[in-house]
TIGUTOR-100435 format. One line per field, with one value per residue (C-alpha): x, y, z. Coordinates in Angstrom, 2 decimals, m for minus. Layout:
u	[X|...]
v	[Y|...]
w	[Z|...]
//
This chain:
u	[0.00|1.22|0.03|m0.55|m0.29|1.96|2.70|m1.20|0.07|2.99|m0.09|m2.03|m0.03|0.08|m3.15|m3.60|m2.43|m4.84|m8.01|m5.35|m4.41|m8.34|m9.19|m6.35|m7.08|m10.55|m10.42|m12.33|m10.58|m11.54|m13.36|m13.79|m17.40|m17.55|m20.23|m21.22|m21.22|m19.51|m19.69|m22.87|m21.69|m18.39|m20.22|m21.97|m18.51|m16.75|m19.60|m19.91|m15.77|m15.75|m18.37|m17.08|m13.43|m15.43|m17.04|m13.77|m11.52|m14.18|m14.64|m10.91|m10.14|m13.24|m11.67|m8.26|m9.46|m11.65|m8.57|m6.71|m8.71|m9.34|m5.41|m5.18|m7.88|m6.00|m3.11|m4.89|m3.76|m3.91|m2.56|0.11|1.28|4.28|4.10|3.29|5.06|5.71|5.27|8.82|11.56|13.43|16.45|18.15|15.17|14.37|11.39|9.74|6.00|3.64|1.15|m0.90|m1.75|m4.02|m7.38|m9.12|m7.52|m9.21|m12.52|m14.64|m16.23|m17.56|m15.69|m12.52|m10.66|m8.92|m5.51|m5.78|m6.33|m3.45|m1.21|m2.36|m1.63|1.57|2.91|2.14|5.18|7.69|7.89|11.55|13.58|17.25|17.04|14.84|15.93|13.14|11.55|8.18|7.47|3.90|2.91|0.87|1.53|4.86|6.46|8.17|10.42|11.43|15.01|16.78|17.39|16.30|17.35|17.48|16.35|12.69|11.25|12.37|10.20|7.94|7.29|6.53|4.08|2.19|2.41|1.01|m1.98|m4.19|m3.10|m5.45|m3.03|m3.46|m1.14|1.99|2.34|4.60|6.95|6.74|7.40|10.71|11.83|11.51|12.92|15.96|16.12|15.68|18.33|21.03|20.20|22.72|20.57|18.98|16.07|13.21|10.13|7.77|4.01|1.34|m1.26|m3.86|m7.83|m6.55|m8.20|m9.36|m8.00|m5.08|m3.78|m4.87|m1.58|0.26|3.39|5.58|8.43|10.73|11.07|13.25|12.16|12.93|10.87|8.11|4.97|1.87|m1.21|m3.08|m6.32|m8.34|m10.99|m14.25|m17.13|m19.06|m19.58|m21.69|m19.80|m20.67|m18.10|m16.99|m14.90|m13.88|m14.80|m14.47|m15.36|m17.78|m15.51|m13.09|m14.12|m14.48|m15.22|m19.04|m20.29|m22.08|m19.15|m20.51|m18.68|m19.99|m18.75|m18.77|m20.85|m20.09|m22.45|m21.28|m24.02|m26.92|m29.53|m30.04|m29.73|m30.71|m27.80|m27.45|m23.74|m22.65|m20.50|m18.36|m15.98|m14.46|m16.50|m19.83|m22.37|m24.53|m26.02|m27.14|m29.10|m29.61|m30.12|m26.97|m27.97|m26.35|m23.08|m23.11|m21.21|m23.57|m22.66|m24.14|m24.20|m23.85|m23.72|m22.24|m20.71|m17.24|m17.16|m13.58|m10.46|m9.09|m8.25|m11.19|m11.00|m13.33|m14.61|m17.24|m19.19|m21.74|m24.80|m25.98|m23.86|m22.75|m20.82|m17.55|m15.11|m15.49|m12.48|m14.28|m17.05|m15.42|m13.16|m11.20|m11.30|m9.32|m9.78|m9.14|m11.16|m9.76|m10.71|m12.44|m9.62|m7.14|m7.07|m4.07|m5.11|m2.38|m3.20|m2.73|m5.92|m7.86|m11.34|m12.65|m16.31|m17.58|m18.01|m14.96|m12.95|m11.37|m14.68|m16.78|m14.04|m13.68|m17.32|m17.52|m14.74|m16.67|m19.78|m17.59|m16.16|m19.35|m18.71|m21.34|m24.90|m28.04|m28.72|m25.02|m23.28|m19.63|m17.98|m14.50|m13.48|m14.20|m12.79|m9.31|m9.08|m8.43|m6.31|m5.06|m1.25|m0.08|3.65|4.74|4.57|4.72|8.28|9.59|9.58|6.02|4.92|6.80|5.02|1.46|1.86|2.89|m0.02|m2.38|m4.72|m5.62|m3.71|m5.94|m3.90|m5.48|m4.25|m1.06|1.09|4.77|5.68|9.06|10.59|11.23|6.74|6.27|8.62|7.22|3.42|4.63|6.19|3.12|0.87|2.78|2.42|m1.43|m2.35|m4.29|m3.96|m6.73|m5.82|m7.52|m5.30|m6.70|m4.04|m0.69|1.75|m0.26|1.22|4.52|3.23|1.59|4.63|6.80|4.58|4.53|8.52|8.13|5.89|7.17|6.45|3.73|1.52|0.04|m2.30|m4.41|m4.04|m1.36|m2.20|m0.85|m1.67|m3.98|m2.77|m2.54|m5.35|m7.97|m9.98|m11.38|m14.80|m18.30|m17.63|m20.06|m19.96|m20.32|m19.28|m19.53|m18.82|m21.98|m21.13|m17.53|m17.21|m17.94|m21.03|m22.51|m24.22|m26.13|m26.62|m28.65|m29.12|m25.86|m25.83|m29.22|m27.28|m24.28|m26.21|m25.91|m22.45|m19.94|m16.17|m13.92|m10.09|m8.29|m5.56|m5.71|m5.18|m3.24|m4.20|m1.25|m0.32|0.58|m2.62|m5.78|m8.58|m11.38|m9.89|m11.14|m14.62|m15.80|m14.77|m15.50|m17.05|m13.72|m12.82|m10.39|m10.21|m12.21|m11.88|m9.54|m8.76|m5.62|m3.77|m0.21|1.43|m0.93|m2.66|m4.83|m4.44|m7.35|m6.68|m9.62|m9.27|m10.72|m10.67|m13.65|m12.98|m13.75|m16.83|m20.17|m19.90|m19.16|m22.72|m24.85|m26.39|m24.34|m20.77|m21.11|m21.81|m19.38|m16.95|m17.57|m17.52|m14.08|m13.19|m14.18|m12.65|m9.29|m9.24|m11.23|m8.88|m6.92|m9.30|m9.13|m9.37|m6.27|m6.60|m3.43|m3.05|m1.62|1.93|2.08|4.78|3.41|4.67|3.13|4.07|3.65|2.12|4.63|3.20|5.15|8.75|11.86|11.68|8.92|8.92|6.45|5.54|3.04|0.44|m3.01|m5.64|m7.96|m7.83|m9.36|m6.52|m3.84|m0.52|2.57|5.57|7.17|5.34|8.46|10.50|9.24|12.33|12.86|13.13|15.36|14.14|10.74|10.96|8.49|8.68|8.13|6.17|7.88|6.11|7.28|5.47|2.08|m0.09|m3.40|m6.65|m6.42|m5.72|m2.51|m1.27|1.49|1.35|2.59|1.73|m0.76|m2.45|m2.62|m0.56|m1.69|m3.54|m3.96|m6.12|m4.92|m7.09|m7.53|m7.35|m11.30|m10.41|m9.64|m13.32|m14.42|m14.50|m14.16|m11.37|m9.76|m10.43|m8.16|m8.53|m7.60|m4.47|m3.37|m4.21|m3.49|m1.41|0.60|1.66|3.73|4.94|2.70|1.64|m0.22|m3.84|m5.03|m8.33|m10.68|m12.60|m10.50|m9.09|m6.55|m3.81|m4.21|m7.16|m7.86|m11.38|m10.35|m10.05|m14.15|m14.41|m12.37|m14.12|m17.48|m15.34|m13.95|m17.97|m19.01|m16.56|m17.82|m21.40|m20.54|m19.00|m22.06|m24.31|m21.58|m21.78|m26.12|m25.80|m23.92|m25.17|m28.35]
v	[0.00|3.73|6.79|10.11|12.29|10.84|14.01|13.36|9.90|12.11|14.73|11.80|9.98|12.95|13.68|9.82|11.03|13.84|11.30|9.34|13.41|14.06|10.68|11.26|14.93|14.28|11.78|12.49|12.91|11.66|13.88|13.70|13.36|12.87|9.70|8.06|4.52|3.22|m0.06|0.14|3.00|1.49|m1.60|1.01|3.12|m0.55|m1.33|1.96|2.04|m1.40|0.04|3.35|2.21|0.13|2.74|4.96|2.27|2.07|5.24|5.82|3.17|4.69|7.90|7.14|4.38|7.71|9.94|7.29|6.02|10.08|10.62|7.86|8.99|12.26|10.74|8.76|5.63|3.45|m0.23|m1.06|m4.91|m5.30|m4.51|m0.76|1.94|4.74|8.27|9.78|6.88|6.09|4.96|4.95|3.97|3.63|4.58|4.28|5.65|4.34|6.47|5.34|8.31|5.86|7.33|5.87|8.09|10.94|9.73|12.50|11.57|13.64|16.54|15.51|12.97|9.97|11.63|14.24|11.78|9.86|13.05|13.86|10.26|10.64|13.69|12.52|10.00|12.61|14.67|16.10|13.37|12.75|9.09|9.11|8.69|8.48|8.07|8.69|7.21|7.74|5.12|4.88|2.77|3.00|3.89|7.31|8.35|11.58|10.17|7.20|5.95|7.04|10.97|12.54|15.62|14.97|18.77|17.49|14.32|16.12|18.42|15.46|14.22|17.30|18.04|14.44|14.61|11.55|10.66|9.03|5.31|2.07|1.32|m1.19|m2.33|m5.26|m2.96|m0.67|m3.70|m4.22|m0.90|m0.49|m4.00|m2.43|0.78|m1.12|m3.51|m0.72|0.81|0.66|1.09|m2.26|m1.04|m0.41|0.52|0.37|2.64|2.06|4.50|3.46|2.53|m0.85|m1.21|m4.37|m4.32|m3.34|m4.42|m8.22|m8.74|m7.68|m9.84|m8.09|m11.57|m9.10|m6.90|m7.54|m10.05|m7.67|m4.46|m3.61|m3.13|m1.04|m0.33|2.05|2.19|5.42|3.62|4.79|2.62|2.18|4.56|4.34|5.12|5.32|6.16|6.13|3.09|3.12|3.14|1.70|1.80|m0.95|m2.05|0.60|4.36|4.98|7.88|8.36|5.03|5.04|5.15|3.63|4.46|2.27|3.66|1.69|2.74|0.80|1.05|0.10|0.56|m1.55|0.40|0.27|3.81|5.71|7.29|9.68|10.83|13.75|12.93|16.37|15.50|18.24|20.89|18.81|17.20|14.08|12.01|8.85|7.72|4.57|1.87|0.42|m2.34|m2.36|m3.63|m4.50|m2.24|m1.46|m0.22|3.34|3.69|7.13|6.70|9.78|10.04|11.84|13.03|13.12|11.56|12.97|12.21|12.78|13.86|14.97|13.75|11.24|12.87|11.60|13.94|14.65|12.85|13.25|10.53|9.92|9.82|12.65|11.93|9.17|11.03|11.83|10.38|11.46|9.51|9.87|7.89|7.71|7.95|5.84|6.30|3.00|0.11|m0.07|m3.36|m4.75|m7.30|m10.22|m12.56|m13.92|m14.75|m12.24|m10.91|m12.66|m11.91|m14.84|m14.77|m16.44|m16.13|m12.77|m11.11|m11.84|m10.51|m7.30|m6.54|m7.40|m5.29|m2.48|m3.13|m3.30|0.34|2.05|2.15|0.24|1.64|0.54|0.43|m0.65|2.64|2.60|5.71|6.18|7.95|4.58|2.26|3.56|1.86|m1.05|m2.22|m5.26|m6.55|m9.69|m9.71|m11.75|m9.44|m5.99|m4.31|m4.73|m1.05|m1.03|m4.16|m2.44|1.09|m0.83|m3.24|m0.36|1.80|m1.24|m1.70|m5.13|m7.55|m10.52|m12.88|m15.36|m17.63|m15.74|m18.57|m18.83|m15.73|m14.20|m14.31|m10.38|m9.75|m12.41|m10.23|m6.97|m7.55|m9.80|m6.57|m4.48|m7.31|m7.36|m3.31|m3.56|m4.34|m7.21|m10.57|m12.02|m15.70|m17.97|m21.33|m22.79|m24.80|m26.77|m24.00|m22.16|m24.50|m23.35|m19.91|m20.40|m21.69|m18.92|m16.40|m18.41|m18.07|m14.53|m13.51|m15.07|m15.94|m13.56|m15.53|m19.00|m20.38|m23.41|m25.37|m25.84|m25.85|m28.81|m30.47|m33.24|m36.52|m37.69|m40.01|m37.48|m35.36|m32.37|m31.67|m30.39|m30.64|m28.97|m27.19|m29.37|m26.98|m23.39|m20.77|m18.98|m16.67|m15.04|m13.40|m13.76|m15.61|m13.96|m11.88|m15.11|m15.58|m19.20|m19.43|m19.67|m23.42|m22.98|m20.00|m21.92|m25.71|m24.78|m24.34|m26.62|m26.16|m27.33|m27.22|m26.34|m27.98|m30.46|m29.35|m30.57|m29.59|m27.18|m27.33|m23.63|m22.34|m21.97|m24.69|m21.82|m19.40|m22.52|m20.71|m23.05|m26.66|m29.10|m32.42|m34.17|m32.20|m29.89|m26.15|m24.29|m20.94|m19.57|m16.17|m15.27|m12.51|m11.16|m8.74|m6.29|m7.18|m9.92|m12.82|m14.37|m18.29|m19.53|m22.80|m22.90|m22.75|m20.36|m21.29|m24.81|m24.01|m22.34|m20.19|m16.88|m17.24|m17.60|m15.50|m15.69|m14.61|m10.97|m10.93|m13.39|m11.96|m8.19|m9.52|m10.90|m7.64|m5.74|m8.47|m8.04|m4.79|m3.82|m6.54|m2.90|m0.40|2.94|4.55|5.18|5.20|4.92|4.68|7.29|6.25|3.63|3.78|4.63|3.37|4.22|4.26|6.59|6.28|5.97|8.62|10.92|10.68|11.39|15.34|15.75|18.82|16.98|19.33|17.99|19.76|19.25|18.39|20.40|23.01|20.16|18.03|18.17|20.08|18.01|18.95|16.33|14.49|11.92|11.66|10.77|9.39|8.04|4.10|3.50|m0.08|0.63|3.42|5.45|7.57|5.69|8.45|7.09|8.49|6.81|8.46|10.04|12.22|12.67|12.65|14.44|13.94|14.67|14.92|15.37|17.89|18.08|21.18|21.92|18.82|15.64|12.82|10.47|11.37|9.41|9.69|9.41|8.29|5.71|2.09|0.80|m0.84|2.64|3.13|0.23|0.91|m2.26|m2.42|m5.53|m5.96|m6.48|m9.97|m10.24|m8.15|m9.53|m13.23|m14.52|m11.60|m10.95|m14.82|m16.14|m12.05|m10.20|m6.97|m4.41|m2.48|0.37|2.19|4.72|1.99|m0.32|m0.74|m3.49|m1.18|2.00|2.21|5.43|4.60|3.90|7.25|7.17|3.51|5.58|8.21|6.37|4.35|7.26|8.99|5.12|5.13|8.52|7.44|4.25|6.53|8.78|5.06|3.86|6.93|6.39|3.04|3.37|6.59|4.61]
w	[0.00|m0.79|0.59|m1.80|0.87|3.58|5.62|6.52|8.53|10.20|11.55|12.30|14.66|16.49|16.94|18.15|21.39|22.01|22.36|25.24|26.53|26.98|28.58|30.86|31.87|31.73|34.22|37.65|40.96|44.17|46.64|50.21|52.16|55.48|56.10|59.03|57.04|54.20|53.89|51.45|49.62|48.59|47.26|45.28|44.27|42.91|40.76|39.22|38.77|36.48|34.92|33.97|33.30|30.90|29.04|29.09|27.56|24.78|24.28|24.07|21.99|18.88|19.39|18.57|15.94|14.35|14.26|12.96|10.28|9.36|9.45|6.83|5.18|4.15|3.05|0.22|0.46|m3.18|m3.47|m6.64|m7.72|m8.22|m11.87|m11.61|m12.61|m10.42|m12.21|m10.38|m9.97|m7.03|m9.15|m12.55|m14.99|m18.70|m19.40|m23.20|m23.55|m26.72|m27.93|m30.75|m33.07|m35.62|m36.59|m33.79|m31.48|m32.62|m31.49|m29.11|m25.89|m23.13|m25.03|m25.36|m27.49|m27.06|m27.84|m25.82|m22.74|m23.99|m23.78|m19.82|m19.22|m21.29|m19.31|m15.85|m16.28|m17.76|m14.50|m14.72|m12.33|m12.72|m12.15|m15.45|m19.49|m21.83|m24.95|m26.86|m29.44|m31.55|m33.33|m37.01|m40.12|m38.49|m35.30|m35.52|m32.08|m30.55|m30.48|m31.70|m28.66|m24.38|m23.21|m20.31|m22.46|m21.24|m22.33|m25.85|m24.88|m23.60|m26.38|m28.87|m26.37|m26.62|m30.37|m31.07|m33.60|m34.40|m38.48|m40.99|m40.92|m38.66|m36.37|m37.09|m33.93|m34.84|m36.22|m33.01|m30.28|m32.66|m32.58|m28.56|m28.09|m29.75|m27.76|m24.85|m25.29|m26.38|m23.02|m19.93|m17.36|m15.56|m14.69|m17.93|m18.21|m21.04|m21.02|m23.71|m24.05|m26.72|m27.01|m28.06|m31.19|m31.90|m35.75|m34.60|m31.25|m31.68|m32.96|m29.83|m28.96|m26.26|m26.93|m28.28|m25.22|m22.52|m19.77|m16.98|m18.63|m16.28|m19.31|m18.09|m20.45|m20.15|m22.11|m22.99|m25.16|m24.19|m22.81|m25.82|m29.30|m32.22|m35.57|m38.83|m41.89|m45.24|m45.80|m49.51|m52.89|m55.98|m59.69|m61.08|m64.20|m65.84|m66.34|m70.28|m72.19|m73.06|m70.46|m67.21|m64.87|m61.27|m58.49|m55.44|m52.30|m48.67|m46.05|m42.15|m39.91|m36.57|m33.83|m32.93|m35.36|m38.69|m40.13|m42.84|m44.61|m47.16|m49.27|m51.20|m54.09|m55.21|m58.44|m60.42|m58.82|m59.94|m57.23|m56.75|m54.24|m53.23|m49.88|m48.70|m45.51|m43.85|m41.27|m38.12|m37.63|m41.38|m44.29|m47.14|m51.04|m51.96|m55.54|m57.94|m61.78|m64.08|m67.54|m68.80|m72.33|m72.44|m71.08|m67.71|m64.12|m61.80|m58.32|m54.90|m52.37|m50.81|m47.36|m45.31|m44.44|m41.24|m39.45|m35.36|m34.04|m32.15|m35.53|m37.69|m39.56|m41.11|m42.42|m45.44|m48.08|m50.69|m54.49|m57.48|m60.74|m64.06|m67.21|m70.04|m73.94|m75.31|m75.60|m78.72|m79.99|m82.35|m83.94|m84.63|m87.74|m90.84|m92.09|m94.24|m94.09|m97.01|m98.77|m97.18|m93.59|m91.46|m88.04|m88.99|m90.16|m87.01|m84.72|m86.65|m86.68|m83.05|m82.33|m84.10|m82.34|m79.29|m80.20|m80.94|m84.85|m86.21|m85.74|m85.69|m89.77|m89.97|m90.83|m89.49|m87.52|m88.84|m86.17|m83.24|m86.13|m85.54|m81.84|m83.55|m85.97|m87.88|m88.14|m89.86|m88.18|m91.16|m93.63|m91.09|m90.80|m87.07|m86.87|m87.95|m85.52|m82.33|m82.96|m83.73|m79.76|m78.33|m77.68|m77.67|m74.54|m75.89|m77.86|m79.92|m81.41|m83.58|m86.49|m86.41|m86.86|m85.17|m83.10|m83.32|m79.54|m80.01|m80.77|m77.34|m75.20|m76.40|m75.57|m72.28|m70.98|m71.66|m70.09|m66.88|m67.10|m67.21|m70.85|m71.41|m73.69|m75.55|m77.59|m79.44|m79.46|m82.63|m84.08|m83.39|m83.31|m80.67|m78.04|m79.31|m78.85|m75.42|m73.53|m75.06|m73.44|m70.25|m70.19|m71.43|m68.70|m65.40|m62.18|m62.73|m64.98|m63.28|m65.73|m65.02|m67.40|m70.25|m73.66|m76.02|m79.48|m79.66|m80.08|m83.87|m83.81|m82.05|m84.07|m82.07|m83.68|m82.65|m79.55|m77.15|m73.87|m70.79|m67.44|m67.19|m64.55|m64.50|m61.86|m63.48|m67.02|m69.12|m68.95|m66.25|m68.36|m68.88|m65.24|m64.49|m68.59|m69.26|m70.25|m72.67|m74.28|m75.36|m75.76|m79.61|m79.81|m81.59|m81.07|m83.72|m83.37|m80.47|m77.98|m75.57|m72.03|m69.10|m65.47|m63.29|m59.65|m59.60|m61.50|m59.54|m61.36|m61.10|m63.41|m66.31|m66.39|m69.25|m70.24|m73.44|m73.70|m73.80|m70.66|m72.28|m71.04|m73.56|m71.74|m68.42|m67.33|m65.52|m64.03|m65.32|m62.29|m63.38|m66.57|m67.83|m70.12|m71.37|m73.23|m75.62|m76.72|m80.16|m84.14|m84.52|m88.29|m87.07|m85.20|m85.46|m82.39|m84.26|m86.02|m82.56|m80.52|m77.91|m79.57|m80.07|m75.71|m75.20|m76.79|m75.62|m71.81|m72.65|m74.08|m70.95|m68.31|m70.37|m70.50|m67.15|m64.75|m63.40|m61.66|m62.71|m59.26|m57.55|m53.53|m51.04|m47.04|m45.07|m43.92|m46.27|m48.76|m52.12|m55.74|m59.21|m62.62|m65.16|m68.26|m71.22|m72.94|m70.32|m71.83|m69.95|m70.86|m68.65|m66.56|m64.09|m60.50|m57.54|m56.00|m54.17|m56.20|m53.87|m50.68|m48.69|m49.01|m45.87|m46.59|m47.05|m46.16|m48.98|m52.32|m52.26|m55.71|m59.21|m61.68|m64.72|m65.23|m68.51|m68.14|m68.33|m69.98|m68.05|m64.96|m61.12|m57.93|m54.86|m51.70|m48.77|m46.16|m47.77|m45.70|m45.61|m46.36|m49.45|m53.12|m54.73|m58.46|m60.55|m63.62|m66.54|m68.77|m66.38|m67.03|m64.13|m65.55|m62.56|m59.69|m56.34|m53.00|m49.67|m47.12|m43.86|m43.84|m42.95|m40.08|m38.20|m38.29|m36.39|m32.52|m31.41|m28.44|m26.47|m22.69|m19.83|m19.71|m23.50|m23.51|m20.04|m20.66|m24.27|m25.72|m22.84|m23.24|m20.23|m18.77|m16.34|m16.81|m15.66|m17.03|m16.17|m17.39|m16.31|m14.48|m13.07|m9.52|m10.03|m10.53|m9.02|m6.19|m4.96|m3.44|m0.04|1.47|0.89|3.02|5.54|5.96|6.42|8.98|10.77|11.40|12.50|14.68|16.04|15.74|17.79|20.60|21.06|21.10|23.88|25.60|25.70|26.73|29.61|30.61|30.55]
//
């Protein structure tokens, strides 16, 4: 037990002696009565004595036990295990204090936020002492200290504590335990103490292991979570398929609702100073999609933000969110064959009119638009110029490649690099030397392109013709569009041609999304680093798919997964390094500046470094600590080349915390430490100078009832 106030117990014990002063000086002498008889009087005198010295010794002993009990009263007594951590040392001590500055910090309670609690808490155990070095350090998406290591410079420390500002990142804590088991082991000084001040997020803290710090640290956390809060935020966004010029773009955003009601919410969308908004119900403890559609007539980055309406809860900072995104023109498709559009109708003539349905050129009455027929074009690398070839792949969004015969290994690197840029492959394997083709790519590409399946010629004797469809995956493109119909839409279909396929241990078996009768692949989707490669397994000049109903959707579904695998929006974390690359378009003589994209955004102090890749040939934005929220873009001819939002992880907006028992039971592992939070007692008990008090007047009480009784 420790006292607050101990000059309290030095008054006190001597003020025990006044109740044993008063019963002394109080006590009656003897007077003298002349009496003719005594003998029944002093029978009288000895009963009364027993029974006074009685009531005196009782009375004495409440008296003192009242002072006593009021003495200890006003020196405050509180009881600390042996884990605690005393705010002024008695000896040489280490001492590093954790404050988490995630987003959850800034939520508002009773008027003040969780941060600012965390600072009183903070400062309270950097009271100038020169038996104490120390440390802050404030932890986000990563831990960032006052110093590198303790100091006895504690107004420096001190200083940091106050200037601590909730930030719109989770908290590493992994990365923070590391860092302190470091500065704690470089340290000199035997004895160490470690202080965590946080609301213990449950997203965040659950992966609390203190292994890494020293056996002998003392650890006390100290929670400022609040009882219980409502919250309801903006979690994220996203585009439904890729932006494109003159299309619905759909930008579904993420609305959390974490309380015990369902609520009615209601957004404002503002994007390049234009407004819209969507309203909705979000059931409780559930996240529901808000949805907004708009069109672009022209290609640009897009920027603003998402707010909720009429919102008061605990986090505001999660009321809002900022979005950037992209809007693309319609796809450019090369073309890679050698077969000819001939009068009658074959392989090459259905995909050209698709693609020109696909591109908006062909009308209604079957006029074409010169202007949409130019995103596509048609190469036959056999009799193209490599000069030619190399400037036709390399503004292509798309490459189709179909009856094209043997590659040159120069043509398979080329597109390969623009696939694993973003680009997207579309093949149809029709014939023998597609195989050939296939497993150059496959070397081409990487460890960044798993297929399922491989791709390899029939056997001599097998003749692959009208076969049908047996297994499709109506749920992914592209026959989703089909939805439970998907097997009556393609029972018609005949497949002629094509490879035989042999199952992979690295590819994933759902990316086949359609198989034949003889239970080859006919269709797979797979990624590429960043772009798409689509495989189908079919001579359409062998079949009499391109003449059914369901080719032209078919085909535009594969169109759209190829080219719409890479979102167009563009959304980062706060604190969390940031990479992207630059379109090639922006050469090397780029005069490229960053700025905010808005006055809403937060000021940086530094955008990071932008530089030119001679590999890639393109430039590469390095941020490696991005504020935020806010969105930020580079220019070029006062134009945005690439634009990107910074905003807060969506687990920052759940409230969720751990309880004692949690973070000292199962993450505190086989150490003990100590807890402390505005309710508990286990650590710090400074209720018993109230049990005292009501002691100390039923102690009185119980005199003045003593006194009655006897005086009865």
């Amino acid at each position: 037990m420790n006292f607050l106030h101990l000059w309290a117990l030095g008054i006190g014990a001597g003020a025990l002696a006044i109740p044993v002063a008063v019963h002394f000086l109080t006590k009656p002498r003897p007077v003298t009565h002349p009496l003719a008889t005594i003998r029944f009087l002093r029978e009288i005198i000895e009963e009364k004595r027993s029974r006074s010295r009685l009531r005196d010794l009782i009375v004495l002993l409440l008296r003192t036990i009242a002072v006593g009990l009021l003495a200890m009263a006003l020196a405050r007594p509180w009881l600390s295990n042996s884990q605690a951590v005393e705010a002024i040392p008695d000896d040489a001590t280490v001492r590093v204090i954790v404050i988490d500055v995630s987003q959850s910090m800034s939520a508002k309670t009773a008027g003040t936020t969780a941060i600012a609690q965390a600072q009183t808490i903070a400062l309270k155990y950097l009271d100038y002492s020169p038996n104490l070095q120390a440390n802050v350090v404030l932890v986000g998406a990563k831990p960032r200290p006052s110093f590198k290591s303790v100091s006895p410079n504690l107004a420096i420390v001190r200083e940091a504590v106050r200037s601590a500002v909730p930030r719109c990142e989770r908290a590493d804590v992994k990365s923070a335990m590391n860092l302190i088991s470091a500065m704690l082991t470089e340290s000199k000084v035997s004895k160490s103490e470690l202080i965590v001040i946080s609301d213990f997020q449950r997203s965040n803290w659950s992966n609390l292991f203190l292994d890494s710090i020293p056996t002998d640290t003392k650890i006390l956390l100290e929670s400022v979570a609040p009882e219980s809060i409502n919250n309801i935020a903006v979690t994220g966004f996203r585009l439904s398929g890729r932006a494109i010029v003159d299309s619905d773009v759909v930008l579904e955003c993420d609305i959390a609702n974490y309380s015990d009601q369902d609520t009615d919410v209601k957004i404002n969308i503002d994007l390049n100073d234009s407004q819209m908004a969507a309203t909705g119900k979000v059931n409780a403890q559930s996240v529901g999609t808000l949805t907004a559609s708009m069109k672009f007539t022209q290609p640009q980055w897009v920027s603003g933000w998402i707010e909720l309406q009429g919102n008061n809860d605990a986090i505001l900072a999660d009321d809002t969110r900022p979005i950037a995104f992209r809007i693309d023109s319609p796809p450019k498709v090369v073309v890679l064959t050698k077969a000819t559009q001939k009068k009658e109708a074959n392989s090459a003539f259905f995909l050209r009119q698709a693609l020109e349905v696909i591109a908006g050129s062909a009308s209604l009455e079957g006029k074409a638009n010169s202007n949409a027929s130019s995103r596509h074009q048609t190469i036959d690398p056999s009799n193209t110029s490599a000069e030619a070839t190399a400037e036709s792949l390399r503004d292509a969004d798309i490459f189709l490649i179909n009856h094209c015969g043997a590659l040159d290994r120069s043509i398979v690197d080329m597109i390969s690099l623009r696939v694993r840029r973003g680009k997207g492959l579309l093949y149809i394997a029709g014939e023998a030397v597609d195989a050939v083709n296939l497993d150059l790519f496959a070397t081409a590409m990487g460890n960044g392109y798993q297929p399922p399946v491989q791709l390899v010629p029939p056997d001599s004797d097998i003749k692959r013709k009208d076969l049908f469809v047996r297994d499709i995956r109506s749920r992914q493109p592209p026959f989703d569009i089909f939805g439970e119909q998907a097997i009556a839409a393609m029972q018609t279909t005949r497949i002629g041609g094509g490879l035989a396929s042999r199952a992979l241990e690295t590819g994933l078996r759902d990316q086949v999304v359609a198989e034949l009768s003889d239970s080859s692949a006919l269709l797979f989707l797979t990624s590429c680093d960043a772009g798409t490669v689509t495989v189908l397994n079919a001579d359409l000049d062998a079949s009499n798919w391109c003449s059914q109903p369901s080719f032209f959707p078919v085909f535009n579904e594969l169109i759209n997964a190829t080219f719409n695998n890479r979102s167009s929006s563009s959304e980062s974390f706060g604190g969390e390094p940031l990479i992207r690359q630059l379109a090639h378009s922006i050469t090397e003589s780029a005069n490229l500046t960053v700025e905010s994209a808005d006055k809403r955004s937060a000021e940086a102090e530094s955008f990071g470094s932008w530089e030119w890749n001679a590999t890639q040939s393109n430039f590469i934005w390095a941020w490696p600590d991005p504020v935020g929220p806010g969105v930020y873009q580079l220019i070029n001819k006062r134009e945005p080349v690439i634009a990107t939002a910074i905003s807060t992880p969506a687990v920052e907006s759940d409230p969720k915390t751990l309880n004692a028992d949690l973070l000292q039971g199962r993450l505190a592992g086989t150490r003990t430490i100590a807890f402390r939070d505005a309710k508990s007692t286990n650590e710090k008990s400074d209720q018993w100078w109230n049990w005292l008090i009501v002691a100390c007047i039923l102690g009185l009480a119980s005199e003045i009832i003593t006194l009655r009784w006897f005086s009865a």
